[in-house]
N, C-alpha and C positions, 0 to 999 in steps of 0.2 A: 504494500500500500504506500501509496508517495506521501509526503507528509509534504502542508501546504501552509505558504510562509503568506500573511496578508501584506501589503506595503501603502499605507495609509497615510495623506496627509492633503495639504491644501495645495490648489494649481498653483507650479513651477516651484513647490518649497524642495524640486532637488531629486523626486521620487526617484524618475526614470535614468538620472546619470548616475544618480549614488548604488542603483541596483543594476546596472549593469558593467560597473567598475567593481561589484562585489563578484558578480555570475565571470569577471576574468581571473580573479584571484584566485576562487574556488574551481573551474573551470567548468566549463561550458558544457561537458558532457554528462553533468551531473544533475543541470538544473534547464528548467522548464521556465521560461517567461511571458505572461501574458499579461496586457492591461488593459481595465474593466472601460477603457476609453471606448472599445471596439464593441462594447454592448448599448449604446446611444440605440436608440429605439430608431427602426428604419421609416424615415420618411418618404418615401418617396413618391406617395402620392395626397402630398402634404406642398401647396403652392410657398415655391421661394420665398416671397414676401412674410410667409407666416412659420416658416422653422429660423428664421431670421430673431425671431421674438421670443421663440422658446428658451426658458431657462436654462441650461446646459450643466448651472450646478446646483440643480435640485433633485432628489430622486426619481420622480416622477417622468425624467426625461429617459431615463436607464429601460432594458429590456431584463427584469428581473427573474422570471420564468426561465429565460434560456441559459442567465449568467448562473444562476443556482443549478442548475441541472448540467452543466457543463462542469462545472467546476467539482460537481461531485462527482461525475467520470472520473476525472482527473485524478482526485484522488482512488478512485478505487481501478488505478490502474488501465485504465478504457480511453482512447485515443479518441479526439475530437474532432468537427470540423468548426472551426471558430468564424465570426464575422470579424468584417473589418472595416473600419467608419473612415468615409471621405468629410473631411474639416472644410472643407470647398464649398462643397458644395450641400452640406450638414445634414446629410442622409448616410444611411448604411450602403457600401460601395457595390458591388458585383462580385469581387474576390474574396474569396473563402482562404484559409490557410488551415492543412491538415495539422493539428497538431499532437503529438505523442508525448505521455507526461513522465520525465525522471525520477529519481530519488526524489527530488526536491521540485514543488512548482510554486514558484513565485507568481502574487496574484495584485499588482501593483492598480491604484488609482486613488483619486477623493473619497469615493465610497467604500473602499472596500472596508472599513472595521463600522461601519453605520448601519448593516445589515446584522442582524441576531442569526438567520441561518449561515450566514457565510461565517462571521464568528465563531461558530460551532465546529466546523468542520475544518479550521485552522489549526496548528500546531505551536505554530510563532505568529503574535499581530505586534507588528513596527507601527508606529506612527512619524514622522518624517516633517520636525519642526523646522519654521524660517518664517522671519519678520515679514510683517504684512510688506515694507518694504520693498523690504530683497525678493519675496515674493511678485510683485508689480512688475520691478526692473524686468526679472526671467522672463515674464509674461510677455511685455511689452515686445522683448528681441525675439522670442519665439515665436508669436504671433506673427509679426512684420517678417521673419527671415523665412518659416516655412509653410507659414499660412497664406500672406500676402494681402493681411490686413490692414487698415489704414488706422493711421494713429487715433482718430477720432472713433472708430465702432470697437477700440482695444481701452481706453480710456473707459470709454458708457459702460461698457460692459463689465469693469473690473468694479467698478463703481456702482452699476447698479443690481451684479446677481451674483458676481466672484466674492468677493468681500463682503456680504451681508451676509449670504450663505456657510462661509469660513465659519462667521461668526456662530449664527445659529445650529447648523448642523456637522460640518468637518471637525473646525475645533472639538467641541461635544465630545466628538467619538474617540479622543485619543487617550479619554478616561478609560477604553473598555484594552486597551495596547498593554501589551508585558513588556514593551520598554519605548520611550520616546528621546528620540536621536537628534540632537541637537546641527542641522544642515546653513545653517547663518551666518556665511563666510566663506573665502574662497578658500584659507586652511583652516583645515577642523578635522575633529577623529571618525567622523560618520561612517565612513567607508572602509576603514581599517576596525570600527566598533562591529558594523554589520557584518564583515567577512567571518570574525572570529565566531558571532552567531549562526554562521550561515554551515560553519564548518561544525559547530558543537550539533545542528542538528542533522548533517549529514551521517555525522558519527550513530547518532540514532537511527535515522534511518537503515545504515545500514545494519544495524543490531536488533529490525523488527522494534525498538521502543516505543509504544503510543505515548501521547501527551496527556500528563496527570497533571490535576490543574491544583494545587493546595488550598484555594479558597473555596473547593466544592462543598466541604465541610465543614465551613468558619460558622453558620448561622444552622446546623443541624437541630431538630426539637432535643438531640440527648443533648448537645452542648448546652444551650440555654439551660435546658434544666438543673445541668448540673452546675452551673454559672447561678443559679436562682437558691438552687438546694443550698450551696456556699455560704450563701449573704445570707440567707436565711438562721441558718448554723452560726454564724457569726455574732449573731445579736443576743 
């Protein structure tokens, strides 16, 4: 069974370069990459003028049906065919890409630690911090260099759904992360923190380990009780 790493944080705080600077270290033949970018709900018969408008970071814009049910292929070893989202033209494209899952499958995007099922069937959830800032700047160059955005529909939009959204729902979610990796700079340990994670759970992987969680049993009805019976004895 593959064990499946989430990679969580807000647009451009670093996700996609800091995890695939990690998948060279570890190497490449071990790990599986996909990002939840490529589940954007297919519009295509959805007129230009009105997927222009849609939220992009809200859930409601995601295809969660096929992202949940792909991704538990993946872990139980079962080879996919994945979509894959044209930013162009802000539909799901024509191209499919076959994908076969490793030891390890990394499941990088905004959303990924904001879903309860997808949570569930994680092993590792990263969250992948960076100042609203230094987040904008990213945004700004990536936009403009591979999208071919104009500075003015890269501003409105940071402004009116990227960053409210952060707020209200990405940030949120880095409560539910087993560690949040500090990406706020051009040197920092991100990438040498994530490798050394990457590699403790291939270690598992290969040794058949599933993932025990320690706080399963922090709020059991015997713990209380016996937390109650205590203080009680006490007095």
């Amino acid at each position: 069974m593959a064990r499946i790493i989430l990679i969580g944080g807000g647009s451009s705080s670093g996700k996609s370069y800091v995890t695939r600077n990690v998948i060279k270290n570890v190497g490449a033949d071990f790990v599986t990459r996909i990002t939840l970018d490529d589940y954007y709900l297919d519009q295509k018969n959805v007129p230009m003028e009105e997927r222009i408008k849609v939220n992009y970071d809200h859930p409601k814009a995601f295809d969660w049906t096929l992202m949940r049910s792909q991704i538990k292929d993946l872990k139980n070893d079962k080879p996919i065919r994945k979509p894959t989202y044209d930013f162009v033209n802000h539909t799901r494209s024509d191209v499919y890409e076959d994908i076969v899952p490793k030891k390890l499958v990394v499941v990088e995007g905004i959303m990924a630690l904001t879903d309860k099922q997808l949570r569930e069937m994680a092993d590792l959830r990263i969250f992948i911090n960076a100042s609203a800032e230094r987040r904008f700047l990213r945004r700004l160059i990536r936009d403009r260099k591979e999208r071919g955005r104009t500075f003015e529909s890269i501003v409105n939009q940071y402004f009116s759904t990227v960053q409210p959204m952060y707020d209200e729902i990405i940030e949120p979610s880095s409560t539910y992360s087993d560690m949040i990796i500090n990406n706020d700079g051009v040197k920092n340990l991100a990438i040498e923190v994530l490798t050394c994670l990457f590699r403790d759970e291939l270690i598992k992987a290969n040794q058949g380990i599933n993932r025990t969680n320690p706080m399963d049993d922090e709020f059991t009805e015997e713990t209380l009780n016996s937390v109650f019976q205590d203080a009680k004895n006490s007095k």
